[in-house]
KEDRENDREN-443862 format. One line per 8 residues: for each residue x, y, z of C-alpha. Coordinates in pm, 1 decimal. Last residue first. Example, Ala and Ser with C-alpha at 12.3 -4.5 7.8 and 13.67 -1.06 7.14 Angstrom:
2
1367.0/-106.0/714.0  1230.0/-450.0/780.0
//
This chain:
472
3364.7/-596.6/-952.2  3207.5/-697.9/-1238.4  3123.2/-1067.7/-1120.9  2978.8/-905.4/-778.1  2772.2/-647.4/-1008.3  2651.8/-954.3/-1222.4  2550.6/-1154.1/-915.2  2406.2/-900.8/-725.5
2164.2/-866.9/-1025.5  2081.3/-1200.0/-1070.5  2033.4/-1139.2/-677.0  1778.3/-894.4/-689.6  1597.5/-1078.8/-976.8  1541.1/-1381.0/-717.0  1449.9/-1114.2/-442.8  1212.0/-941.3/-636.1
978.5/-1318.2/-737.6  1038.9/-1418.6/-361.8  902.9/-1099.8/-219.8  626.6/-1081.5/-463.1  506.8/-1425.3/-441.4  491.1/-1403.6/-72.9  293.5/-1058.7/-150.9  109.8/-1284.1/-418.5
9.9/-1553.8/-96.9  -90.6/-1257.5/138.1  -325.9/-1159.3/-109.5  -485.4/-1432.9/-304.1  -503.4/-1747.0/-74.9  -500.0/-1518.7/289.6  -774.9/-1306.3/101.4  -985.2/-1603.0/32.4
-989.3/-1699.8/380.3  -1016.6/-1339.6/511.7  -1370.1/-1303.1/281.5  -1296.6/-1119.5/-3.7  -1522.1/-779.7/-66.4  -1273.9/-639.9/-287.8  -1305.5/-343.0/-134.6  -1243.9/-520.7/232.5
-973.3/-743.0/197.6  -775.0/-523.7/-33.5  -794.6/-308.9/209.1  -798.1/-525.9/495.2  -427.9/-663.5/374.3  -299.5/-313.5/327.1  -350.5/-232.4/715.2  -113.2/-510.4/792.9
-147.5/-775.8/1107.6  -419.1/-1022.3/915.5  -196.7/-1051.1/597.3  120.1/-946.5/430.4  337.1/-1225.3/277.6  655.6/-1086.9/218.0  704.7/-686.9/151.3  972.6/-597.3/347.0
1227.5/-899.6/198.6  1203.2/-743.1/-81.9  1303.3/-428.4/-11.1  1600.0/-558.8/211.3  1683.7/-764.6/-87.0  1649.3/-389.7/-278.5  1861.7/-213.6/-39.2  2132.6/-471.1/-66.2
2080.6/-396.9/-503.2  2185.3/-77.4/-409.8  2458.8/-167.2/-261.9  2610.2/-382.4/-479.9  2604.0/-136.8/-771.3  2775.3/107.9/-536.1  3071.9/-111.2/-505.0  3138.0/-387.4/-188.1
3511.2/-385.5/-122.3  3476.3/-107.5/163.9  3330.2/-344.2/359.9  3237.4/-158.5/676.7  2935.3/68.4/574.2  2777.0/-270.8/494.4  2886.5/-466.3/797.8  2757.4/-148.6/1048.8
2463.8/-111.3/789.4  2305.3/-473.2/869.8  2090.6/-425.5/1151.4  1958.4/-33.8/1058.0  1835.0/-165.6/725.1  1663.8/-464.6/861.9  1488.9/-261.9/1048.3  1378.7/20.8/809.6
1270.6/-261.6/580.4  1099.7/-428.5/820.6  929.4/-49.4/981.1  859.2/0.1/644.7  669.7/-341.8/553.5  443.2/-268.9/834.6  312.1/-629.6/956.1  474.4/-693.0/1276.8
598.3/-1091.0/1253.9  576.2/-1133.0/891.7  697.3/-793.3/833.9  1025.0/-886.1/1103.7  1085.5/-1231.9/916.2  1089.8/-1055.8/566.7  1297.4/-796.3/695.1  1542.9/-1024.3/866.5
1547.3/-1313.1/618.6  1642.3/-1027.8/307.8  1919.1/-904.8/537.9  2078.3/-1269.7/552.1  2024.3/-1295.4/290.5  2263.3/-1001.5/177.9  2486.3/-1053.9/448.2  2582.7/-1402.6/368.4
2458.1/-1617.7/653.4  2600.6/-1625.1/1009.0  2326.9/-1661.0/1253.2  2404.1/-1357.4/1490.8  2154.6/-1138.4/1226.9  1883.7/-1380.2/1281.9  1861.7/-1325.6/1664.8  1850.7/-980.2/1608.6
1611.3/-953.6/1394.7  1404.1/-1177.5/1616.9  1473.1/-953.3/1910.8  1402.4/-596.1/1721.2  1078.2/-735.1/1578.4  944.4/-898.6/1860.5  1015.6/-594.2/2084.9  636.0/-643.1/2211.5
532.0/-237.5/2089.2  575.1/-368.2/1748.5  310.0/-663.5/1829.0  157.5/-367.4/1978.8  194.2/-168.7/1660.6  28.8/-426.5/1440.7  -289.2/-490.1/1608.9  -338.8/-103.7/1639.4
-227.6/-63.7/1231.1  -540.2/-379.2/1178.1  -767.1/-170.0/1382.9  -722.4/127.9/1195.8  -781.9/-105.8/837.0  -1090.5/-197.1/1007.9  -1179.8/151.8/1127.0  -1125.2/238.8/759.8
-1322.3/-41.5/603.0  -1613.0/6.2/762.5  -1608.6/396.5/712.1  -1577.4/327.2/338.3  -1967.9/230.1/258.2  -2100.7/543.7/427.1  -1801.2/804.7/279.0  -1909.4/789.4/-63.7
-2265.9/923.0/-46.9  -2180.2/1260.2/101.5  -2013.6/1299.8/-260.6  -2285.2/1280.7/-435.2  -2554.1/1435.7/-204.4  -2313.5/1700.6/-199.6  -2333.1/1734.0/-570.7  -2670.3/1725.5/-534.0
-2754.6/1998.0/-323.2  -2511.7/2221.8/-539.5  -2737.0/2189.8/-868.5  -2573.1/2021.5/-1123.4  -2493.1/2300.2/-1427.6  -2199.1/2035.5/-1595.3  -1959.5/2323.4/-1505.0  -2105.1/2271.5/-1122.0
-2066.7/1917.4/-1126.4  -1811.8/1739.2/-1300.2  -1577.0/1984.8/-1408.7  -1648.1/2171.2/-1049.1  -1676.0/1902.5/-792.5  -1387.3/1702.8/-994.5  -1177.6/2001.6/-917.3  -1244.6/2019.8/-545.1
-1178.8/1651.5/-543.0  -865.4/1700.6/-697.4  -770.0/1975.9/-496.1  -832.5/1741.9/-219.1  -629.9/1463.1/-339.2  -324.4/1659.6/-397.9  -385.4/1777.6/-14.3  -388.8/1439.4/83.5
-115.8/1341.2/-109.1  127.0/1641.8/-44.5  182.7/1766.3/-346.2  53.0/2105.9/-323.8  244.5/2160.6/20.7  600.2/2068.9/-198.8  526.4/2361.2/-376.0  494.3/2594.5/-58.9
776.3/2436.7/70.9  981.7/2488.7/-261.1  868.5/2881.0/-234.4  972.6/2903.8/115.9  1320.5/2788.1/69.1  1423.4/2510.2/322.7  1469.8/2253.1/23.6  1736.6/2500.2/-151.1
1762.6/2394.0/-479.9  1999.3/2149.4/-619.2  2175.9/2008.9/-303.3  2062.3/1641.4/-410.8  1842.6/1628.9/-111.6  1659.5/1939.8/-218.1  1631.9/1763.4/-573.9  1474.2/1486.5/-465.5
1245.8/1663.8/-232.4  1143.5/1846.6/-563.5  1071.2/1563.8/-687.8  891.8/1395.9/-447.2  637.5/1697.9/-467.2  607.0/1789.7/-807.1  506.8/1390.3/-855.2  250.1/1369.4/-600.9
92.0/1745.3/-795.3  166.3/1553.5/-1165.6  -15.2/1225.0/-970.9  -279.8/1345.2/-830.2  -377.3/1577.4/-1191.3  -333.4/1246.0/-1347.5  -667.1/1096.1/-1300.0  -875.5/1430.1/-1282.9
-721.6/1519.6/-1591.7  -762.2/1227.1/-1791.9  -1157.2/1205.4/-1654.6  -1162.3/1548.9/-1835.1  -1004.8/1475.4/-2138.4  -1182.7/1184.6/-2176.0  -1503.8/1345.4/-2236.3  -1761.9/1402.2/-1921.8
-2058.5/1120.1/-1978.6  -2337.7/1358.6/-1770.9  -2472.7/1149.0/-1516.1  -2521.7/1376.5/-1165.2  -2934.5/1338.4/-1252.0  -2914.2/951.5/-1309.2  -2750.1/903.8/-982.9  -3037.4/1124.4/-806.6
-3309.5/939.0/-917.2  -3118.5/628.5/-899.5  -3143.7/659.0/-547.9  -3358.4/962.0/-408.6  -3046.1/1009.2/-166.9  -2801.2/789.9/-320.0  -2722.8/453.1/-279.3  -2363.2/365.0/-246.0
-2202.7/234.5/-564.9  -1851.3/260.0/-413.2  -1899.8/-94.2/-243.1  -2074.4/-279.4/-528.8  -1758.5/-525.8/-554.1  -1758.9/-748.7/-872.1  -1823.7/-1066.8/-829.8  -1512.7/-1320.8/-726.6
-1508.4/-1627.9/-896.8  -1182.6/-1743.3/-734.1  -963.6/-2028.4/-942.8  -956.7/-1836.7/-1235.9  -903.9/-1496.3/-1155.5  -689.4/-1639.9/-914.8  -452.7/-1746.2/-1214.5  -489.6/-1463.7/-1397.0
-378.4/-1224.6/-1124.2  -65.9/-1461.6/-1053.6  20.6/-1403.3/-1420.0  -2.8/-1037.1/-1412.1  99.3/-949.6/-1072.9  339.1/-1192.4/-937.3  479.8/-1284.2/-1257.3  451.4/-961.2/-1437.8
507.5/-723.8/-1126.6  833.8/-900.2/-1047.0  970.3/-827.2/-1419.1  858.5/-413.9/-1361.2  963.1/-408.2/-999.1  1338.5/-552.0/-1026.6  1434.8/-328.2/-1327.3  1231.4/-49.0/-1188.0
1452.4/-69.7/-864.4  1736.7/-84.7/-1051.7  1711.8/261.1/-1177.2  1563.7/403.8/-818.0  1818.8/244.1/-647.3  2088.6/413.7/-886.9  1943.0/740.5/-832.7  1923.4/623.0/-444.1
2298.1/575.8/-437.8  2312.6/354.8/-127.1  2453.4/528.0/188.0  2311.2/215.1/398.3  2096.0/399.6/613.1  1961.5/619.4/332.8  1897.5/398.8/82.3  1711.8/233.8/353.2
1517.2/524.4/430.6  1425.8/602.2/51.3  1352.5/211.6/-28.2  1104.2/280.9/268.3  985.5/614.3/149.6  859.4/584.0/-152.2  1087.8/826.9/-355.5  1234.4/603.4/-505.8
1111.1/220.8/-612.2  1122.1/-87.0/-476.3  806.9/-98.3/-222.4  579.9/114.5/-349.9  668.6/38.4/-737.7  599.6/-332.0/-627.7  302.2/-260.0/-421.3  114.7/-48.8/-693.4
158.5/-287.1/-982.1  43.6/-567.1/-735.0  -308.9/-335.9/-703.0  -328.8/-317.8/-1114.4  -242.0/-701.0/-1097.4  -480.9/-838.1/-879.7  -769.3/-588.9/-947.2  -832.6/-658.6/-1330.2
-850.7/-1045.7/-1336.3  -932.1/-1060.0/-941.9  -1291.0/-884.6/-1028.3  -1397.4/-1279.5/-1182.9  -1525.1/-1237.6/-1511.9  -1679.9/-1003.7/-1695.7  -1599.0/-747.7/-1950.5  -1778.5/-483.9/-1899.0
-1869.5/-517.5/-1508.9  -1462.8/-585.8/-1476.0  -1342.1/-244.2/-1687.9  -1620.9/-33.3/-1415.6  -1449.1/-216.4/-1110.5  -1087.6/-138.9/-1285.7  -1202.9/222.5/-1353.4  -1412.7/285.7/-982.9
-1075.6/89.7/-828.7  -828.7/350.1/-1001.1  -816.0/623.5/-767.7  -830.8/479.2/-437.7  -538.8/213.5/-531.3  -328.5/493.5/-547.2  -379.4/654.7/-283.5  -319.9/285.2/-50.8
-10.5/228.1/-241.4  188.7/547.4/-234.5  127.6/718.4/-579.3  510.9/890.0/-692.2  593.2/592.5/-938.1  245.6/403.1/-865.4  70.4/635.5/-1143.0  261.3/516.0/-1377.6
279.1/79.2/-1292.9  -102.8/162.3/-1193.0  -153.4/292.9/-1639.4  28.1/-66.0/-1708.9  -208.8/-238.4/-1520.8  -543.4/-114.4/-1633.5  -356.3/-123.6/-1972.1  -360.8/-508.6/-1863.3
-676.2/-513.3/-1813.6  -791.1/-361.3/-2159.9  -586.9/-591.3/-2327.5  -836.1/-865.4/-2388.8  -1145.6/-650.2/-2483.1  -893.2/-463.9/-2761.8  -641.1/-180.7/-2643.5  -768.5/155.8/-2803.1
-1105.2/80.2/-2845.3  -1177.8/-110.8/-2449.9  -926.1/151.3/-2303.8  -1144.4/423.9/-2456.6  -1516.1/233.8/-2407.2  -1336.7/204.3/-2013.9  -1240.7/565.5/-1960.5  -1626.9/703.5/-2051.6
-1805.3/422.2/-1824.6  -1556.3/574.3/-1532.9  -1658.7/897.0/-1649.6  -2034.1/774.3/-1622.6  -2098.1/1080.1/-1372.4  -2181.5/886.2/-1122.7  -1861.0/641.9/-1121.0  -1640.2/964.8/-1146.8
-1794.5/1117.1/-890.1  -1788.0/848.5/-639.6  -1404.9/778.0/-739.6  -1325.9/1073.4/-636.4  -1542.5/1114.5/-341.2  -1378.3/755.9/-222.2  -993.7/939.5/-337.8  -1091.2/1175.0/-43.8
-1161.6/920.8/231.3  -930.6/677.2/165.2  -639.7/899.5/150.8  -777.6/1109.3/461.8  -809.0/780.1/612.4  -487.8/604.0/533.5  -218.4/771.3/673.2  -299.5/963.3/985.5
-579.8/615.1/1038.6  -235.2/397.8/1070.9  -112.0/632.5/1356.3  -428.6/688.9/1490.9  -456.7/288.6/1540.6  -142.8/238.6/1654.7  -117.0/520.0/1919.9  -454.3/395.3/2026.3
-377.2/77.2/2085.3  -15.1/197.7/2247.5  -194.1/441.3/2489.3  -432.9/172.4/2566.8  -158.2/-38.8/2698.8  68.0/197.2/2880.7  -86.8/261.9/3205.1  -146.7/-124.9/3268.9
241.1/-208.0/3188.1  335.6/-406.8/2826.0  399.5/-740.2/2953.2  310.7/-908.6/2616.6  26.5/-1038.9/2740.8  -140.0/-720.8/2837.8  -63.1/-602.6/2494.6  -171.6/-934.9/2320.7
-542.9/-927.8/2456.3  -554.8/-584.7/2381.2  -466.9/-613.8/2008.7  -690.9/-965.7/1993.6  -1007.9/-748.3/2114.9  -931.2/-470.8/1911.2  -858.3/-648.5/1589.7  -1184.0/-921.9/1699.9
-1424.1/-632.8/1697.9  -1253.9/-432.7/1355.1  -1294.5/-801.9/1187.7  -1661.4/-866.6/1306.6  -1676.7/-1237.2/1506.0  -1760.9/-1503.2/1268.0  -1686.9/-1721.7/1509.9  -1491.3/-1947.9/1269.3
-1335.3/-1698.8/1044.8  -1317.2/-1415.7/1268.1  -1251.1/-1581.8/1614.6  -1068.0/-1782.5/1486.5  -854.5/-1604.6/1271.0  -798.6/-1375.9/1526.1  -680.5/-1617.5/1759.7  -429.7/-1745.0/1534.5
-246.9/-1411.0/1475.6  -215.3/-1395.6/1860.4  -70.1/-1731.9/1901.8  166.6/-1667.5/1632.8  246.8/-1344.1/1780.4  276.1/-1449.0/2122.9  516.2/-1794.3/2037.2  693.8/-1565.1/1846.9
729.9/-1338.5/2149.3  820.4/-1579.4/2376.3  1121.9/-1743.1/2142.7  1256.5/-1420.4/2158.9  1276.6/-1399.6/2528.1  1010.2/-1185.7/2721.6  1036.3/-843.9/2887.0  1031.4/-570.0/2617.7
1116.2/-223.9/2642.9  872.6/44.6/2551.6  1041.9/399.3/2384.5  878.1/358.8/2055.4  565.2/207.1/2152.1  501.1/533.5/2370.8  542.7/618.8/2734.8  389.8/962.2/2834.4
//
């Protein structure tokens, strides 16, 4: 069976631009001006593309689908699970519970940015898309209080997410790359934070403010899903848990998440013995998904069953989170199947290497690559990974370059990874869709603070560069 990863592509690089920006232009379009449905127009644009990409008749719906399962593996169960969470906590008036504590501990005008602060920890171990799950119903909740456009709280709590995802170890791009390029990944992971935390305050905190202000964006009523017998049934589930409780149902996740990457950590380190059964029964636990589920199953109880709910309504509860989410993840499915046929094209391998024969100093030159690939293919870990594997032979090479240097290559390739995601990356219809921005507006906030994000990292990246260069 052929697969994207073993297709071979037929057109010239300047081809497959021309496809992918004349692909990426259809679907906007057809979904902004036609007002065709986002997953319909995905699909249709995704075919369209394969067959013109030269990718043979047997192949083509293999590739959609291996695309779309690919991206649903990921995000689905994530989705799916941290909905329920988030469901419950909403319900129960946990979420109400979290946000008079922020609101008394922080003030009205720093509650958003302890919304921010709290994504910066649970991002450390949290891939993006999980993490984002679990704090919408508080930042949703923190927005109905205080008012005001929803792109005040959700900007920079879902920027503070991206940044540690794509700069900081153990997420697995910076991971791979460290890998590739035999970077410290200790080191990586202590200059990572010193390029993520400054990067998340412009592009996160500031940049949230200012489309807070320029897009009046209501807040989202997509995770307050009708219940059964409606309120009826909403009122019945409300039980204002303490703060303990939501506490440990929001960093139960992330101590499980956490268990996990460290121990892998440590197994790669040589400290324990990664193969032993014990660590890969640990390691199990903190698995995302199954971190999630445990803390579903634990939500059920504290929430539910200790609370004396009957068990027809906690299902009711829980059922009711998965309607309004099944949108968005065939969406988000469709945007992974648009993606890996423009991966399946070679575009990314042939305008990598086209950039990497035009002479620049290796560290932009590396940046240019992975921000030119993500642009062009949309998965910021296939760029990174890419741009990785086209500059280690130089890297490995010059023995004069120290381990301070790098690390801070793997972070320009980092950087680089994340610019500018939009209609080709399952992140942008997240956002897209829970916020409930139309693509337009999405484009202007999103794709335009993941520009900002790339630009913002790679400036600090090479401050840093600078110094070790200067040192050395």
């Amino acid at each position: 069976m052929t697969t994207e990863l073993d297709m071979t592509w037929t057109l010239g690089t300047p081809a497959l631009l021309g496809l992918a920006v004349a692909s990426i232009a259809v679907l906007l379009v057809l979904i902004i001006r036609f007002r065709v449905h986002a997953f319909l127009a995905l699909v249709l644009v995704s075919l369209l593309t394969a067959v013109a990409a030269g990718i043979p008749a047997g192949s083509i719906i293999t590739t959609l689908t291996g695309g779309f399962g690919s991206t649903l593996a990921s995000v689905a169960l994530l989705v799916g699970l941290g909905a329920m969470l988030g469901r419950m906590l909403e319900t129960s008036g946990g979420a109400d519970v979290l946000t008079n504590w922020l609101i008394s501990k922080f003030g009205e005008k720093r509650a958003p940015l302890a919304l921010s602060i709290a994504s910066l920890l649970f991002g450390f171990p949290i891939f993006f898309d999980a993490g984002l799950m679990v704090m919408l119903p508080i930042i949703f909740t923190v927005a109905r209080r205080l008012g005001g456009s929803v792109l005040f709280y959700a900007i920079p709590a879902a920027t503070a997410f991206s940044v540690m995802h794509v700069f900081v170890p153990p997420h697995p791009g910076p991971v791979a790359a460290s890998g590739l390029l035999e970077a410290n990944v200790g080191l990586v992971l202590i200059l990572g934070l010193v390029v993520a935390i400054p990067t998340w305050f412009i592009a996160g905190h500031l940049f949230g403010k200012f489309v807070g202000k320029k897009f009046d964006i209501p807040v989202p009523h997509i995770l307050d899903a009708a219940l059964g017998n409606g309120n009826t049934d909403k009122d019945a589930f409300k039980s204002s848990p303490s703060v303990a409780t939501v506490f440990i149902l929001l960093f139960l996740p992330l101590l499980l998440i956490f268990m996990n990457t460290g121990l892998n950590m440590l197994g790669s380190a040589g400290v324990v013995d990664a193969e032993a059964s014990w660590v890969q029964w640990l390691r199990l636990l903190g698995e995302t998904p199954v971190a999630l589920l445990i803390t579903v199953l634990l939500g059920m109880y504290l929430l539910g069953f200790r609370k004396g709910k009957e068990k027809t309504l906690i299902e009711t509860v829980v059922d009711s989170a998965l309607g309004p989410v099944c949108s968005i993840i065939l969406i988000t499915g469709a945007g992974g199947m648009f993606g890996g046929v423009l991966r399946a094209s070679g575009i990314g391998n042939a305008i990598a290497d086209s950039l990497d024969a035009v002479g620049l100093p290796l560290i932009v030159a590396g940046f240019l690559i992975a921000a030119v690939v993500r642009v062009a293919q949309g998965s910021a870990t296939v760029a990174l990974t890419t741009a990785a594997a086209i500059v280690q032979p130089a890297v490995l090479a010059d023995a004069s370059l120290s381990v301070f240097q790098v690390a801070a290559m793997v972070l320009a390739l980092a950087a680089g990874s994340v610019f500018a995601g939009h209609v080709n990356d399952s992140g942008f219809w997240l956002v897209s869709r829970f916020l409930q921005m139309d693509v337009q507006t999405t484009l202007k906030v999103w794709t335009v603070g993941q520009a900002l994000v790339s630009v913002v990292g790679f400036a600090f990246v090479m401050v840093l560069y600078g110094i070790a260069t200067a040192l050395a």
